[in-house]
C-alpha positions, 0 to 999 in steps of 0.5 A, spaced: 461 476 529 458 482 524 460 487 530 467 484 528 467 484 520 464 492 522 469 494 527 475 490 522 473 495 516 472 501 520 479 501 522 481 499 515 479 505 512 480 509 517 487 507 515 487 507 508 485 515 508 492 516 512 497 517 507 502 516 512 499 511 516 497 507 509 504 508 506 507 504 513 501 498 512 504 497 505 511 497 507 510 492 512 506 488 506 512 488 502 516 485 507 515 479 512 518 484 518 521 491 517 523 496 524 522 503 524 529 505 522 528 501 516 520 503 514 524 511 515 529 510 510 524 507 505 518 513 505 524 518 508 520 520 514 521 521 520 523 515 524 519 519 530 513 520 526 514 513 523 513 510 530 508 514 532 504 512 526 506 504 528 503 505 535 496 506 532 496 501 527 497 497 533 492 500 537 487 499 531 490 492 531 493 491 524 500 489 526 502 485 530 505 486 538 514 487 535 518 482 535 524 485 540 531 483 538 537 485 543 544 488 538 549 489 543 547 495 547 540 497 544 533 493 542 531 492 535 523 492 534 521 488 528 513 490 525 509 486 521 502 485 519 497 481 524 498 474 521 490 473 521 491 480 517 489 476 512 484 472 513 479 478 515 481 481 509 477 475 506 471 474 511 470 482 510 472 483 502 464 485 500 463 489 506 469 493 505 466 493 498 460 496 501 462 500 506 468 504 501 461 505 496 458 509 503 464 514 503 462 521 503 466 524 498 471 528 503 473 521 506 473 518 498 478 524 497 482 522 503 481 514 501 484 517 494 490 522 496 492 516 501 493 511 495 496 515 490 501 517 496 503 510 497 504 510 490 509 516 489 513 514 495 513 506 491 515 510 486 520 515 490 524 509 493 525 506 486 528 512 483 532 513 488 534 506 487 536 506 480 539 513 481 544 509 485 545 501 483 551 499 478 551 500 471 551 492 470 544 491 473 542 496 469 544 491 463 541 486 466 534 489 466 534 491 460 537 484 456 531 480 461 526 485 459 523 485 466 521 492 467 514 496 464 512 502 464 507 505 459 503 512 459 496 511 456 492 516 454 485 515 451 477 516 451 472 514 456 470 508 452 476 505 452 478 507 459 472 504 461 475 497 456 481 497 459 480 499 467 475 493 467 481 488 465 485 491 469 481 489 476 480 482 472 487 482 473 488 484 479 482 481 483 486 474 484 492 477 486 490 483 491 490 478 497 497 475 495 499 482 497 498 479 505 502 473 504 507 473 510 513 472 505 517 477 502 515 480 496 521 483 491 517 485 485 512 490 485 505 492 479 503 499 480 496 499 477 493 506 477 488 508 472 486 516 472 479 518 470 478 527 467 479 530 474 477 537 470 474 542 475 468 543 472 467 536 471 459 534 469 457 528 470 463 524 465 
């Protein structure tokens, strides 16, 4: 069982340093089935390259075996999150913990890009989303006052104040993220510590 948990947050890490790889597993999370075309034309990849990046998730046992569906003379695939995705993510929450704490700080920096990597292609397809969609759906965003952004900069006391809140917000809604149900919303939360180069110790 322990060999199990090590083995299922391994290959979880080994996933989220891919930016690639990570930004496909997220799309899936989003949505109970996606096909490769569809996960293409939301992060503007190569449906190839996407495929590719399928098949080793699959390997590694995140997602399920695609669900195949016959449109005329050609086969749909349908992908998605293993159902005890889940589940193991739960039993494995405070080694992955653990384990991410271990990270040499290269891997950290793969682990970070990867994130933030998802987080700009989130961001791309809403631009690219609001750039295209009617001026009425505009209005009716801002009369239901449903969308937030805010840039806030500040001193390490304060950021440290409000990054703590914000993980005590968060932390009961991360697993809901692997619900099998579609999600229509989307909160990105990203918190940026002073990247200077010469940074010491602050």
């Amino acid at each position: 069982m322990r060999e199990q948990k090590e083995n299922f947050v391994e290959t979880l890490i080994d996933t989220l340093k891919n930016p690639t790889r990570a930004s496909i597993f997220f799309q899936l999370a989003k949505k109970p089935e996606s096909t490769a075309t569809e996960i293409s034309k939301n992060l503007g990849e190569d449906v190839d390259v996407v495929y590719y990046h399928l098949k080793l998730l699959r390997k590694a046992g995140l997602i399920s075996k695609p669900r195949v569906v016959i449109k005329g003379n050609y086969l749909e695939k349908y992908y998605s999150i293993r159902s005890d995705f889940k589940e193991k993510l739960m039993r494995s929450i405070e080694k992955l913990v653990v384990k991410e704490k271990e990270l040499s700080p290269e891997e950290f920096r793969k682990m970070l890009i990867a994130f933030l990597t998802v987080i700009q292609s989130i961001l791309a397809s809403s631009i690219k989303r609001i750039e295209k969609i009617d001026q009425k759906i505009i209005n009716k965003m801002k009369e239901e006052d449903n969308i937030e952004s805010k840039i806030i900069f500040c001193t390490k006391e304060r950021y440290v104040q409000l990054l703590s809140k914000l993980r005590e917000i968060a932390r009961g809604d991360i697993l809901d993220t692997f619900n099998p149900i579609e999600k229509e919303y989307v909160i990105l939360i990203v918190a940026v510590p002073k990247l200077n180069e010469n940074q010491r110790n602050t």
